[in-house]
C-alpha positions in Angstrom: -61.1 27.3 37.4 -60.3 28.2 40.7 -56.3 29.6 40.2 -55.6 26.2 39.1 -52.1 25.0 37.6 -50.4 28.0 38.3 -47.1 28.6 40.4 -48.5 30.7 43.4 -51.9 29.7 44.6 -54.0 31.4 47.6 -55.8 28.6 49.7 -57.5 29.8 52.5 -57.3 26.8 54.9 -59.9 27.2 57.9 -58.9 31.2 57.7 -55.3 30.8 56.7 -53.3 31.5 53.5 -50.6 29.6 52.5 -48.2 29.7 49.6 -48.4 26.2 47.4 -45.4 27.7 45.5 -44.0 30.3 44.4 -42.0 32.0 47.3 -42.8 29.2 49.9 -40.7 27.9 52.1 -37.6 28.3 50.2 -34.9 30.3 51.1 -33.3 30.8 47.5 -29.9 32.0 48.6 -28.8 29.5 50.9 -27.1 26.3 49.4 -29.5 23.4 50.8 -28.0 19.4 50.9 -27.4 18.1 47.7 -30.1 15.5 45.9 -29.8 12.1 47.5 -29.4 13.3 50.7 -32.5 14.9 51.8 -32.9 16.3 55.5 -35.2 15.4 57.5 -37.8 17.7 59.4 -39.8 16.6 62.2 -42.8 18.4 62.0 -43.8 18.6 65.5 -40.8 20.4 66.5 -41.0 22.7 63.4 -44.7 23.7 64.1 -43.4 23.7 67.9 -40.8 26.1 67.4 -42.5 28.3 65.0 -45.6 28.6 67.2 -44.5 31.1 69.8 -42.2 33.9 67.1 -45.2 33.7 65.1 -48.1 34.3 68.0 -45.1 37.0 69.1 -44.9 38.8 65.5 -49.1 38.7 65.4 -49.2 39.8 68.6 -46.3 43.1 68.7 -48.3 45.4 65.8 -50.0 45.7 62.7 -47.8 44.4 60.1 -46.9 47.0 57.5 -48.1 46.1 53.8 -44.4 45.5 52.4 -44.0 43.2 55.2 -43.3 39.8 54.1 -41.7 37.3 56.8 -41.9 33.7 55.4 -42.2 31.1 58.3 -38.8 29.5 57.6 -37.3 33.5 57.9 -38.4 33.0 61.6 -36.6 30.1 62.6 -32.5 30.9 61.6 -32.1 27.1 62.6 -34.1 25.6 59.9 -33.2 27.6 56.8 -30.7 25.4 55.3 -32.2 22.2 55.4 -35.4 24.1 54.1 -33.9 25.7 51.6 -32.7 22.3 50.0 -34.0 18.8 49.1 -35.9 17.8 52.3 -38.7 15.3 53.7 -41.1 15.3 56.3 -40.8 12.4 58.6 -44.3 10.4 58.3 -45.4 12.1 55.4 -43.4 9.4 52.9 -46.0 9.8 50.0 -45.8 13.9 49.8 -44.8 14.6 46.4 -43.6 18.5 46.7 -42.3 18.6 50.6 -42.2 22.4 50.7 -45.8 22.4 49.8 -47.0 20.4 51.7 -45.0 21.8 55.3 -46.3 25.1 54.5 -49.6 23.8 54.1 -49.3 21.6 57.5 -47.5 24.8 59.7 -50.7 27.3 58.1 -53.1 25.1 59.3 -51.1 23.9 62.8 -51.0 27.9 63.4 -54.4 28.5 62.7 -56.1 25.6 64.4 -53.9 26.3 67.5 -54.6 29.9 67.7 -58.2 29.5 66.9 -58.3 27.0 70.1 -56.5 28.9 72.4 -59.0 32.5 72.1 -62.6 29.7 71.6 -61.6 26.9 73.4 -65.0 26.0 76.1 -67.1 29.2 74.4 -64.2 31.7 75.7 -62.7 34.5 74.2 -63.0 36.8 71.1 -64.3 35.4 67.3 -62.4 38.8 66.1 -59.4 38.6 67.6 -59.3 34.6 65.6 -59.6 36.6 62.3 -56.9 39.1 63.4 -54.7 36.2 63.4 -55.7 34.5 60.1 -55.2 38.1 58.6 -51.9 38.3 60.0 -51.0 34.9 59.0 -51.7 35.6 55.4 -49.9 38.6 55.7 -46.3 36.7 56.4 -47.3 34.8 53.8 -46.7 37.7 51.6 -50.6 38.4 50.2 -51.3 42.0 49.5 -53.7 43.4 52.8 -57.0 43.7 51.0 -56.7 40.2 49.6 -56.3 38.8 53.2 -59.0 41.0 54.4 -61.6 40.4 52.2 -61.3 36.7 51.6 -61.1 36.4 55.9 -63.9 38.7 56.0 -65.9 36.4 53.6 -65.0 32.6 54.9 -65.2 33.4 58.4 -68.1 32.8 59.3 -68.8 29.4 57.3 -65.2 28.6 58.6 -66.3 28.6 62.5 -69.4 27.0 61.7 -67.5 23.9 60.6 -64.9 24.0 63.7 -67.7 24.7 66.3 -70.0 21.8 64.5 -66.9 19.1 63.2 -66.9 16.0 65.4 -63.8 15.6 66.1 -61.9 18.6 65.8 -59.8 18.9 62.9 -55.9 18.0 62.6 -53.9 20.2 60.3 -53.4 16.7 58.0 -57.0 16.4 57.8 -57.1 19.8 55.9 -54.3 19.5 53.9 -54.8 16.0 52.6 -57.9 17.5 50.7 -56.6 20.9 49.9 -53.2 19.3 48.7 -54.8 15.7 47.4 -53.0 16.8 43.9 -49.6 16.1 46.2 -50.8 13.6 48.2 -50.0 15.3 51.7 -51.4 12.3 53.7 -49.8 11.4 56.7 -48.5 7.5 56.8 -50.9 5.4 58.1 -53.9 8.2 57.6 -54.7 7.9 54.0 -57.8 9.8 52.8 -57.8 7.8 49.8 -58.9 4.5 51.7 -62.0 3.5 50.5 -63.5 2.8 53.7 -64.2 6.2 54.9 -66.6 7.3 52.7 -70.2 6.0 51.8 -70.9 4.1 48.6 -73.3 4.3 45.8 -75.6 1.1 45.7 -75.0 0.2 42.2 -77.7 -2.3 40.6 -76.9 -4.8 38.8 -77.1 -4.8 34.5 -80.2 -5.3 33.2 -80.9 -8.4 31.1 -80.6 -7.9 27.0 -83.7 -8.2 26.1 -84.9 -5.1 28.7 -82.9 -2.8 26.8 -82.6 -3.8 23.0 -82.3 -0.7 22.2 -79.2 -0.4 23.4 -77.7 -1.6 20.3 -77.4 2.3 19.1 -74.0 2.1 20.4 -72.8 -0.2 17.6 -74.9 2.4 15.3 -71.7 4.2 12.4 -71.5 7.9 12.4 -72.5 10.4 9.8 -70.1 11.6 7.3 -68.7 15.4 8.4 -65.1 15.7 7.1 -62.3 14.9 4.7 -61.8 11.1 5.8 -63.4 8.0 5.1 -67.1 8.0 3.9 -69.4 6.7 6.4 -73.1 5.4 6.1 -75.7 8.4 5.4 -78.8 9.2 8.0 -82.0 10.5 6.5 -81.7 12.9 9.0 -79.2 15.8 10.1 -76.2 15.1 12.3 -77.2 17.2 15.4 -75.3 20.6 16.0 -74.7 21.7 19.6 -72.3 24.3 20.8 -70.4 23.5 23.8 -69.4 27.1 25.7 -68.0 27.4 28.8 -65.8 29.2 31.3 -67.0 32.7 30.1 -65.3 35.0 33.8 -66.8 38.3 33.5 -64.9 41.1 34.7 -67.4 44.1 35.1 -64.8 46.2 36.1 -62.2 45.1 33.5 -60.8 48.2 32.7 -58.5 48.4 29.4 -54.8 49.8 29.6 -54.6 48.8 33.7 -51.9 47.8 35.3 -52.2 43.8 34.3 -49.0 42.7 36.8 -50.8 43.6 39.8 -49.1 41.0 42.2 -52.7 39.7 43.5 -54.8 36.6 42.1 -56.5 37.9 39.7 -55.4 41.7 37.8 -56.9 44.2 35.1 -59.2 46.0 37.0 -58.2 49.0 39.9 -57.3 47.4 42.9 -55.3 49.4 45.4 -52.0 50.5 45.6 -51.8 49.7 41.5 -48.8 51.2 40.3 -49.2 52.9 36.9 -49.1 51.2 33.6 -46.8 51.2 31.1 -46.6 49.8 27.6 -45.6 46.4 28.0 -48.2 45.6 31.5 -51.5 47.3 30.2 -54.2 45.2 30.2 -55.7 44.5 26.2 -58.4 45.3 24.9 -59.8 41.8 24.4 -58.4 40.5 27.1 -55.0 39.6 28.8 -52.6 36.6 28.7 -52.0 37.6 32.5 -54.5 36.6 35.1 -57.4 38.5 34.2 -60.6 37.8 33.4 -63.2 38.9 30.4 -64.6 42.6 29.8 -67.9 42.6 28.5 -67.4 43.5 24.7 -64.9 40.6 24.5 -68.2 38.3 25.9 -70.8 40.0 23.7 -68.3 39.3 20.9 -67.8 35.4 21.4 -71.8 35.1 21.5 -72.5 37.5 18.6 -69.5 35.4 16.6 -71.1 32.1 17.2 -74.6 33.3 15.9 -73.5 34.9 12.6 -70.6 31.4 11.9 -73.1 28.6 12.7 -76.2 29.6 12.0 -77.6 26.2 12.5 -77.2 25.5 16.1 -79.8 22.5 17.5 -78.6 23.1 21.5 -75.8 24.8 23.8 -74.3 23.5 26.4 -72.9 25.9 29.1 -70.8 24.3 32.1 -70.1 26.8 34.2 -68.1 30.0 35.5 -69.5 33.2 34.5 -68.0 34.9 37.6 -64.8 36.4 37.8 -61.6 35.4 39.8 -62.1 38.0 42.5 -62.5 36.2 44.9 -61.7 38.7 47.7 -64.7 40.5 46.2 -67.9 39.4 45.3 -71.5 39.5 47.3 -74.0 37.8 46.4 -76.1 40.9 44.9 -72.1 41.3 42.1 -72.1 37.8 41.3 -76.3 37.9 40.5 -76.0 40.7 38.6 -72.8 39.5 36.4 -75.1 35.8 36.0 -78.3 37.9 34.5 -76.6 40.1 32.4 -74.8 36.9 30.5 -78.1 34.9 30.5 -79.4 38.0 29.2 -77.0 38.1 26.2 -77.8 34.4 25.9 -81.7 34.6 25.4 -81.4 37.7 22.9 -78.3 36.3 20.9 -79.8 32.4 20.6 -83.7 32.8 20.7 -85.6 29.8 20.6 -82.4 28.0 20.7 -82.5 25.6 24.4 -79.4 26.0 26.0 -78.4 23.3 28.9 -76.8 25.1 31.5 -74.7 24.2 34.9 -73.3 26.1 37.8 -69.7 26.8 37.9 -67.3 26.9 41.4 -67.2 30.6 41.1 -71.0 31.2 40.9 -71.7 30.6 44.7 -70.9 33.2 47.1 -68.1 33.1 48.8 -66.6 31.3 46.2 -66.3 27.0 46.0 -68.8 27.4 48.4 -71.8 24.9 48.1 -73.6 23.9 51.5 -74.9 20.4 52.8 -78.9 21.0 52.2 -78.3 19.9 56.1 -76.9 22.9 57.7 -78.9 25.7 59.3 -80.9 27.6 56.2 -78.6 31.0 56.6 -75.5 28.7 55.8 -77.6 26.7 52.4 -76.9 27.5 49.1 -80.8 27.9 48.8 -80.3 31.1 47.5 -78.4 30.1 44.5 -80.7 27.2 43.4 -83.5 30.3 43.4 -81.9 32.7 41.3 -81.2 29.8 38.8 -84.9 28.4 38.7 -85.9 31.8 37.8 -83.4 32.6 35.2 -83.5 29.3 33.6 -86.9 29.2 33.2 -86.6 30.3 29.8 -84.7 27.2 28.4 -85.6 24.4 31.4 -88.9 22.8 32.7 -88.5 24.0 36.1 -91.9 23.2 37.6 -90.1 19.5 36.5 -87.0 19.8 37.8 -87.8 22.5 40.9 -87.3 19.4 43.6 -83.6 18.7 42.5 -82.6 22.1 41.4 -83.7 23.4 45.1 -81.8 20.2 46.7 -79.2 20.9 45.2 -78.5 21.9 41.9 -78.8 19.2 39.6 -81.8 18.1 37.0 -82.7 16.1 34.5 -84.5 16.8 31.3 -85.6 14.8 27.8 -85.0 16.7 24.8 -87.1 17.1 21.7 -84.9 15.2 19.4 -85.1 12.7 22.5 -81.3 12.6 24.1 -81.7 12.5 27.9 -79.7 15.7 29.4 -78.4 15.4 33.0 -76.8 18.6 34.9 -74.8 17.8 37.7 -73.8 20.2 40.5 -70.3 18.5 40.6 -68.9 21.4 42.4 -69.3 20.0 46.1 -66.1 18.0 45.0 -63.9 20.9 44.2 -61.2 20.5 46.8 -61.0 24.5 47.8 -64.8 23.3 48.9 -64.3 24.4 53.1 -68.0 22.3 53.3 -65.7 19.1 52.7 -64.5 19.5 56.2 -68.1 19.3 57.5 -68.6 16.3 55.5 -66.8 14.4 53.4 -69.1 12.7 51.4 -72.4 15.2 51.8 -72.7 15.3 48.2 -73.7 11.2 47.8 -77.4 11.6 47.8 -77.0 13.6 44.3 -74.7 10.8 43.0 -77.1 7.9 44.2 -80.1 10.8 41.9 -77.1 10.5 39.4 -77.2 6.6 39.6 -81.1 6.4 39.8 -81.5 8.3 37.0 -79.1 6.3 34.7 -81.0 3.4 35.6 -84.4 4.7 34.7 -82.8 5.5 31.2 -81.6 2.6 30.5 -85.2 0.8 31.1 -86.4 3.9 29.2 -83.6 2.9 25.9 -82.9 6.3 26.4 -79.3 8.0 25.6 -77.9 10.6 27.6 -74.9 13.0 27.9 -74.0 14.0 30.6 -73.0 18.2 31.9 -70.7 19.2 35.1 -68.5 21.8 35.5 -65.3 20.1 37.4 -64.0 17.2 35.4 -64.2 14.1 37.6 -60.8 13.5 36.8 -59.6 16.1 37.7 -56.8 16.1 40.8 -58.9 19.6 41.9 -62.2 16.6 42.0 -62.2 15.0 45.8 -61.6 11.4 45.4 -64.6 10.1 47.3 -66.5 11.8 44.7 -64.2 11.0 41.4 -64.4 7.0 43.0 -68.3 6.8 42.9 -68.8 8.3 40.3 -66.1 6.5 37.9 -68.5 3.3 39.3 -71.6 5.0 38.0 -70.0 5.6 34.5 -68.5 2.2 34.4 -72.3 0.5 34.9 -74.1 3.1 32.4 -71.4 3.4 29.8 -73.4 1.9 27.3 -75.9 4.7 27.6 -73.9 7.8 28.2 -73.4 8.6 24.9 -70.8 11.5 26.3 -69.9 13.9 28.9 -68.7 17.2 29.1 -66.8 19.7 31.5 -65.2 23.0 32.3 -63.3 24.1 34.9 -59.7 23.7 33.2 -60.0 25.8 30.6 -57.9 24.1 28.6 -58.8 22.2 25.0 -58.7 18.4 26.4 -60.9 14.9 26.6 -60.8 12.1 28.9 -60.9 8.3 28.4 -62.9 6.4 31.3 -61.7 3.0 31.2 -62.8 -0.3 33.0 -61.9 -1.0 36.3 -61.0 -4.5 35.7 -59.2 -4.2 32.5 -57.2 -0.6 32.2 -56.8 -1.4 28.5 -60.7 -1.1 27.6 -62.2 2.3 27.4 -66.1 2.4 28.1 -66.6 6.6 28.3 -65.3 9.7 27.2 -66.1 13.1 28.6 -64.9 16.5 26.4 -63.9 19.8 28.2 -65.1 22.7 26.5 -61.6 24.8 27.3 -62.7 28.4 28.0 -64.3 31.6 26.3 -61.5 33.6 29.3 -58.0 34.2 28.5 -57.2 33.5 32.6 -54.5 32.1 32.4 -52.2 32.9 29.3 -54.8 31.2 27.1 -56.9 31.7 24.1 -60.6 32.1 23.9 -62.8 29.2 22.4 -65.6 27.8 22.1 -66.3 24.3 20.7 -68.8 22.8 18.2 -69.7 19.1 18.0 -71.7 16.8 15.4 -73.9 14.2 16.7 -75.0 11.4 15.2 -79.0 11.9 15.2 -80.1 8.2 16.3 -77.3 7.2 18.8 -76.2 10.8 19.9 -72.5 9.7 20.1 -70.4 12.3 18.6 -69.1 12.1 15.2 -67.1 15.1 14.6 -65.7 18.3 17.1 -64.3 21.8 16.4 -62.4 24.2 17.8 -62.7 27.8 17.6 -60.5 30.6 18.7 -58.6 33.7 18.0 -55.2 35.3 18.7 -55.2 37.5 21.8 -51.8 39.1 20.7 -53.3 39.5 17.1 -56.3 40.7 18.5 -55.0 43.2 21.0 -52.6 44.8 17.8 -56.1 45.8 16.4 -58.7 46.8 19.3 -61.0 48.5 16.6 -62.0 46.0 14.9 -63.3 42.6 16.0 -61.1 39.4 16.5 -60.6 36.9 13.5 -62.1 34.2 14.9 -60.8 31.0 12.8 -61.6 27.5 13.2 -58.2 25.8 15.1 -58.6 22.9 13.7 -61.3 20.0 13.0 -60.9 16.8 15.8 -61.0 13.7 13.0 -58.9 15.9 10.6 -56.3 17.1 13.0 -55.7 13.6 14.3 -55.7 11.6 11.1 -58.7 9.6 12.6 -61.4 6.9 10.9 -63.9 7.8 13.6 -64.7 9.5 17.4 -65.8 5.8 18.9 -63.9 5.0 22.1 -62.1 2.5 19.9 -60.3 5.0 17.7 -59.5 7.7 20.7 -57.4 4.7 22.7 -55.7 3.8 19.7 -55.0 7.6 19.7 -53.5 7.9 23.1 -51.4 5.0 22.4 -49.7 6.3 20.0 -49.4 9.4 22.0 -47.4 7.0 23.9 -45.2 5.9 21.6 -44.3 9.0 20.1 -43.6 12.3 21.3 -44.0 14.6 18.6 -47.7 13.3 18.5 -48.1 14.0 22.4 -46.3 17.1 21.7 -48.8 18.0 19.1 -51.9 17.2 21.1 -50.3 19.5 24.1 -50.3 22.3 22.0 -53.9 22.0 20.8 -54.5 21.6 24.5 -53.2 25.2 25.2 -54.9 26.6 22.5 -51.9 27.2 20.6 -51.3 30.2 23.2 -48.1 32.7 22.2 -47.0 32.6 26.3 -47.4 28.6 26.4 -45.8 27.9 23.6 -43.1 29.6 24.2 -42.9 27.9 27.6 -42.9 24.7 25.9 -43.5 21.2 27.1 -41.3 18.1 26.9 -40.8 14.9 29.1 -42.2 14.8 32.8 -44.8 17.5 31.5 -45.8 15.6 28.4 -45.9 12.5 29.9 -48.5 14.5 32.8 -50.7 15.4 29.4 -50.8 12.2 28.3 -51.9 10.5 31.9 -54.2 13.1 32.7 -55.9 11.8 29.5 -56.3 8.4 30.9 -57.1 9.1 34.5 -60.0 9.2 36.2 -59.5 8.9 39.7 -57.0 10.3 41.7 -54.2 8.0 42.9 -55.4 5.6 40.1 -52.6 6.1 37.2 -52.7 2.5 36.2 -54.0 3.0 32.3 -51.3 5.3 31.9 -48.8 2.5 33.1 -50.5 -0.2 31.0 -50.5 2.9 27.9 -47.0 2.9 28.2 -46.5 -0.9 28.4 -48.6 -1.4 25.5 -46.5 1.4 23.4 -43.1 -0.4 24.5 -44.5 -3.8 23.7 -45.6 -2.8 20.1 -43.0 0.4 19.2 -44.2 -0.1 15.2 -48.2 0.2 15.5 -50.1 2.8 14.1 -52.9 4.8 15.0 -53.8 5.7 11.5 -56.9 4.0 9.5 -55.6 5.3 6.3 
């Protein structure tokens, strides 16, 4: 996860930060119009107006590091009505306005600056980073933040202004970076359909191709307390699901953890001293910090000695830390190999399915179009993984989609078709989206092909990415094919699985045509980090041998502020709780997980309950809490799986309203 959820997020738009909350452009101390009576702000005459006293400010000195002049600071004239309840003419649909202005004015700034010293082939490249520096500065960021994360993106960054046809327009940028808020302006939608390529979907098969096909209908194994099932001759399969690990090799224990930046526990500079109640733990940190190394050889070493009958593992994703001010490709290597490393000694002869996380490219979020000029590619990356996978993958198999892009395709010994997606292209801090919008469809038409093939094989298959595709953070061109592709294979994707979050969720797909029937479900695998103000876990799943759907899940954790009382010895890792058990359910078929939901939606102490397994039963979230709006957010994030698409969670509600004394139970 890519400082996701969180109040104050760092975006670097085209070489400018902006705030997407926290300070903002708020003034907190000036009375702003009451609700119902919003102002109004033109935006042209805002970014007008602010143009020149910014260029004037960037241009006078170097600003100081406890310099902080938000933009609405510089215009006296505006503070009032930004400091209130405001809209921005033409930008109707913007659901945070503050957001989204600051987003619009970062980007305005840059884009004009970067013009005025490039324009024709004139003028000097440094002197365009001077200003993005400086721009991030007002925005309040400490100075090596801006620095390195300008120093890093710059060059990809020009590359997509000099090559772009046309230019960019500061909506263009923040209708991807802020799709999550919908800052689109009114008439120039990025959700409409027609901008981006399509997948050619074929058509279904007849019966008879496929009888196999029939494994869906096949009844799981027996694993828990409820009802018995029907027996197999053979042994559910056991696979670990792991993700999210974020090693911090310079994690240091008793830092500062409040260190003001993005990401804390480690020296950075100008860290004031610690004291009792901001040093970092010795397991980890509840703050925004990332994992030191004994607390990742722990969760490995742990899931060895409690399962000791492990048939796969499937890894989606993130070993690298949050630093993203601070990595080279040589940091972000070495962090990779030293966890693979742990993997092949702690689970030998084990195969372990692995994907690539956002973080693992360098800079981060950054995958290239296999298009651009090699030095730009993210040939590099698909290297270093072919050579470290070799140990678990058939590369020699795989090499031609691995070196396109990242993605493969195996068939595993107990005969489950594996597919690993490179889903990060769709990951909205992506700056390659601006290139191209839709550069990442040849490996969803691979995605489609290969479903295709399986189903003429009577194959089943799960299916591994790192960013859920229904995730807000997913671009929708991406998150709108690929919702098609699951829709025409859900009879033979058995199951999917994700990252990215961190947080302890699923995800009902359901049909296009009828937002009451669900026909997938994809599990996140939360995260083995503690970033941010979370519990580590890991997950452990039964399958049924013969139809690979899954029968039974786990969650594993331990108590970060019980496991920080006691750094000598190891955490008590405990089983959080058993999926059937916990929910009182007959089954895990798509069947018994919407009758779940829906009575999520008719009762709030059930949503409430699932929202708290969701955080992982974290001390700082719980404490926090969650009721209405946020609650009623958990339950339609279960639902939805494309961005702008909330209609199963209107139908959900419907339904509960319609039928206020149905069950979910079997019992």
């Amino acid at each position: 996860m890519d400082v996701l959820n969180r109040a104050l997020t760092v975006v670097l738009v085209f070489g400018v930060f902006f705030y997407l909350g926290g300070s903002g452009v708020r003034a907190a101390d000036t009375p702003g119009s009451p609700r119902g009576s919003p102002y109004r702000i033109d935006l042209a005459q805002y970014n007008q107006a602010l143009l020149p006293r910014v260029r004037a400010l960037l241009e006078a000195a170097e600003l100081s590091e406890e310099e902080n002049v938000p933009f609405f600071e510089l215009l006296p004239e505006y503070r009032e009505r930004l400091s209130g309840n405001f809209l921005i003419d033409g930008f109707a649909r913007a659901r945070d306005a503050a957001r989204c202005l600051t987003c619009m004015s970062s980007s305005y700034l840059f884009l004009q600056l970067y013009n005025e010293t490039l324009a024709n082939g004139q003028g000097n490249t440094e002197r365009v980073w001077t200003f993005a520096r400086g721009i991030c500065r007002l925005l309040g960021f400490k100075r090596y933040l801006c620095d390195g994360v300008v120093t890093m993106n710059g060059e990809v960054i020009d590359y997509v202004l000099r090559n772009r046809t046309p230019f960019p327009e500061p909506e263009d940028i923040c209708q991807v970076f802020l799709q999550e808020l919908d800052c689109v302006r009114d008439g120039r939608n990025i959700l409409e359909a027609e901008l981006f390529r399509s997948v050619e979907i074929a058509p279904h098969l007849p019966a008879s191709v496929f009888a196999a096909n029939q494994l869906g209908s096949c009844p799981s194994g027996e694993l828990s307390s409820r009802p018995p099932h029907k027996k197999y001759a053979k042994a559910p399969l056991t696979i670990v699901h792991l993700t999210d690990i974020h090693y911090d090799p310079e994690y240091v224990v008793g830092v500062n953890a409040d260190c003001g930046a993005e990401a804390c526990c480690r020296p950075l500079p100008d860290l004031s001293p610690a004291t009792v109640s901001n040093a970092a733990g010795y397991w980890g940190d509840y703050r925004d910090c990332d994992t030191p190394w004994h607390a990742v050889v722990d969760v490995m070493e742990h899931i060895r000695k409690q399962h000791p009958k492990i048939d796969a593992i499937y890894f989606t994703g993130d070993i690298v830390h949050h630093f993203t001010w601070n990595t080279t490709v040589e940091t972000n290597e070495a962090a990779m190999r030293q966890v693979f490393q742990l993997m092949k000694r702690t689970f030998p002869g084990i195969p372990i399915f692995p994907v690539l996380g956002n973080h693992e490219s360098h800079p981060a979020n950054l995958y290239a179009p296999h298009t651009v000029e090699p030095s730009y590619r993210s040939d590099y990356l698909y290297n270093f993984i072919a050579r470290e996978w070799a140990d678990w993958l058939p590369i020699d198999k795989i090499r031609p989609t691995l070196a396109e892009g990242g993605y493969y395709t195996v068939r595993t010994p107990f005969g489950l078709r594996i597919i690993g997606l490179n889903n990060n292209p769709c990951f909205v801090h992506n700056f390659w989206l601006f290139y191209s919008l839709d550069y990442y469809m040849p490996q969803l038409q691979w995605l489609h092909d290969t479903l295709l093939a399986a189903e003429k094989a009577n194959e089943r298959v799960h299916i591994l990415a790192h960013v859920p595709s229904y995730d807000d953070s997913c671009f929708v061109g991406w998150t709108r094919e690929y919702r098609k592709i699951v829709a025409r294979f859900a009879h033979i994707i058995a199951a999917q699985f994700n990252g990215h979050s961190h947080v302890d969720e699923f995800n009902l797909y359901y049909a296009r045509d009828d937002p009451t029937r669900p026909v997938s479900v994809a599990w996140n695998g939360g995260s083995t980090t503690t970033f941010t103000k979370l519990n580590p876990n890991y997950k452990v799943f039964q399958f049924d041998p013969v139809s690979f759907d899954p029968i039974e899940q786990e969650t594993w954790m331990y108590n970060l502020t019980e496991a920080n009382l006691t750094p000598d010895r190891r955490p008590s890792w405990y089983r959080l709780y058993s999926f059937r058990d916990y929910y009182q359910l007959e089954d895990m078929s798509l069947e018994s997980l919407h009758r779940l939901v829906l009575q999520f939606a008719r009762s709030e102490p059930h949503l409430e309950r699932y929202w708290r397994a969701k955080q992982k039963y974290s001390d700082p979230l719980l404490q926090e809490g969650c009721t209405g709006t946020c609650l009623r957010n958990a339950l339609c994030a279960i639902v939805r799986t494309e961005h702008d698409d909330d209609s199963a969670c209107r139908v959900l509600y419907e339904q509960a309203a319609a039928q206020p004394e149905a069950t979910v139970s079997n019992d």
